[in-house]
Structure formats: C-alpha cells, structure tokens
KELO-854735 format. One line per 8 residues: number of its first residue (from 0); their letters; for each residue x, y, z of C-alpha. Coordinates in steps of 0.1 Angstrom, whole numbers. Example, Ala and Ser with C-alpha at 12.3 -4.5 7.8 and 13.67 -1.06 7.14 Angstrom:
0 = AS = 123:-45:78  137:-11:71
END
This chain:
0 = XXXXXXXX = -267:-1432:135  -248:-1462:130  -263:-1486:161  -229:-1497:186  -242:-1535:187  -247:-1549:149  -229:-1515:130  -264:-1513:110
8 = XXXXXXXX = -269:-1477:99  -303:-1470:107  -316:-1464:139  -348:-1444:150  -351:-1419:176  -369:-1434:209  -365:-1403:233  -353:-1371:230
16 = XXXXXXXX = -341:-1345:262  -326:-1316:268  -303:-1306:293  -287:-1279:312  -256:-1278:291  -278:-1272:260  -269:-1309:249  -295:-1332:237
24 = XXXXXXXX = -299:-1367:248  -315:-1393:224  -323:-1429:230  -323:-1444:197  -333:-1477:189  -313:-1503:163  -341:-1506:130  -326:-1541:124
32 = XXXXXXXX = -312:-1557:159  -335:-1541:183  -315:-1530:204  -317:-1494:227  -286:-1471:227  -281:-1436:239  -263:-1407:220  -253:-1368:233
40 = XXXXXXXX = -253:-1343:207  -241:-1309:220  -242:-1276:196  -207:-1267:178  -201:-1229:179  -174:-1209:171  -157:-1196:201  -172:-1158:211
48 = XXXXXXXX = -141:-1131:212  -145:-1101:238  -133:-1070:228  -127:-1051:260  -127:-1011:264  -91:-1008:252  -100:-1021:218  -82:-1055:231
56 = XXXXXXXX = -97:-1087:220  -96:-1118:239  -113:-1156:236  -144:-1157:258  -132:-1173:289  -161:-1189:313  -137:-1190:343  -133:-1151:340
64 = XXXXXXXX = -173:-1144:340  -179:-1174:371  -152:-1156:393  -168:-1122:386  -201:-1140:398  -189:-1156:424  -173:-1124:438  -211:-1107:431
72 = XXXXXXXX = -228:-1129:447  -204:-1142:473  -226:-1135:505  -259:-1130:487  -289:-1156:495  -292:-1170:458  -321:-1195:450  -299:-1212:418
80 = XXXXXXXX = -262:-1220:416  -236:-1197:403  -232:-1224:375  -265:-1218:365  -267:-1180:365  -230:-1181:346  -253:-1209:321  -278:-1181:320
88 = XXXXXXXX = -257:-1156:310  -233:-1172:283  -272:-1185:272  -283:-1147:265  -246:-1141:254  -253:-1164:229  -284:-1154:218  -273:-1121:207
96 = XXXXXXXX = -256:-1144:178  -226:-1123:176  -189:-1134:166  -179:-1109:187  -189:-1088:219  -177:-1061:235  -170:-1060:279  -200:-1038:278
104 = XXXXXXXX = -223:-1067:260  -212:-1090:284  -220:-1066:319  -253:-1060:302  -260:-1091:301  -251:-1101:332  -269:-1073:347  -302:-1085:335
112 = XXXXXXXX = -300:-1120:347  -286:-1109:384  -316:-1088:389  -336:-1116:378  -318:-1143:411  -305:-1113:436  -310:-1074:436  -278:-1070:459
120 = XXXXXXXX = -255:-1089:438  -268:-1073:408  -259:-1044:427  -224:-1055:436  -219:-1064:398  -225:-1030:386  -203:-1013:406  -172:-1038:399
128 = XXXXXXXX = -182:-1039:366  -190:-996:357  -171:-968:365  -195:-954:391  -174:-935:414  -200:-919:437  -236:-926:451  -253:-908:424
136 = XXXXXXXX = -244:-933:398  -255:-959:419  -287:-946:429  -294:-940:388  -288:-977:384  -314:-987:416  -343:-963:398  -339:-979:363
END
C-alpha cells in the first residue's frame, strides 16, 4: 500500500478490524517514514439477480428487502435495528454464494433470521411473503 505521506510502497499492517458493513479497517504504518495511515477495504461482488415466481429477473435491490422489513416488523419490540437484520439477511443471502436467487431464497432467508430478533414479525413476514390464505397455513408455519 503505497503510504499517503512520502509515496514509498511498503507499508505494514498495524491494526486490522472488521466492521458491520463487512469492510475491513487497517492501520498501516509507512516502512520508511514512519508514519500511521488508515485504509477501508470492502469485498467486490458481483451484483446478486432475483428471479421472482414469474420467471422475471431483477438486480437485487436492498431498499425493496428494508421496506419489506420494516413493514414486518413495524410495531414489533425488536432488540437490533432493521439495518442490521436487513445486514443479516443479505449476509446469509450471500453466503449461499449464488449468482442468482430466486423470491423464494430470499423469504427463506429472511424467515430464519426474523425468528431469530421477533416471532411476530417473523410471523407477519410469512404471511406477506407466502400465499397462505387461511389459518391452517399459518398454524403449519407456527408448529415448524
């Protein structure tokens, strides 16, 4: 990493963190002036493309799956920010290391972390999210 002070080339790595948005934060540290400077490095991927139950394929949009949430979980008592459970989920998402995933994948997904913060939102999810029409479907889902 070429150091921001003296434009030497070689610099060692002080400190290293992660954070929330699955960057990393390094302080390095200038081999030949000394000096400390920090650097992000965040992950390149190659955008994830939803193919919904119509066969119709889309770019993974984040605002899409945070309004979902937010409708989920909109009067539920939650112990983490919607941020983070919609972190959470694009996480998992990820994780699955496909190109592309289907509507189902996603609600799956999604599913498994909301159970994890909030029972009723998971709840709320499912039946936006599934074509339960009746209590019977519903109460299917609550003896998984």
């Amino acid at each position: 990493m070429r150091c921001i002070f003296c434009g030497h080339n070689d610099s060692k790595v002080v400190d290293s963190r992660y954070l929330k948005d699955t960057s990393i934060r390094r302080r390095r540290e200038c081999m030949i002036c000394g000096k400390r400077f920090t650097t992000y490095e965040t992950v390149e991927t190659n955008p994830m493309v939803v193919t919904n139950v119509d066969n119709v394929r889309e770019p993974f949009k984040v605002e899409k799956l945070t309004e979902s949430i937010n409708y989920a979980t909109y009067c539920a008592d939650l112990s983490i920010s919607v941020e983070e459970i919609v972190a959470k989920i694009e996480s998992n998402l990820l994780k699955l290391q496909k190109q592309e995933i289907s509507t189902r994948d996603i609600v799956t997904v999604a599913l498994d972390v909301l159970m994890e913060v909030n029972a009723m939102a998971c709840l709320v999810y499912y039946t936006q999210h599934t074509d339960c029409d009746n209590f019977d479907g519903i109460r299917r889902f609550i003896n998984r």
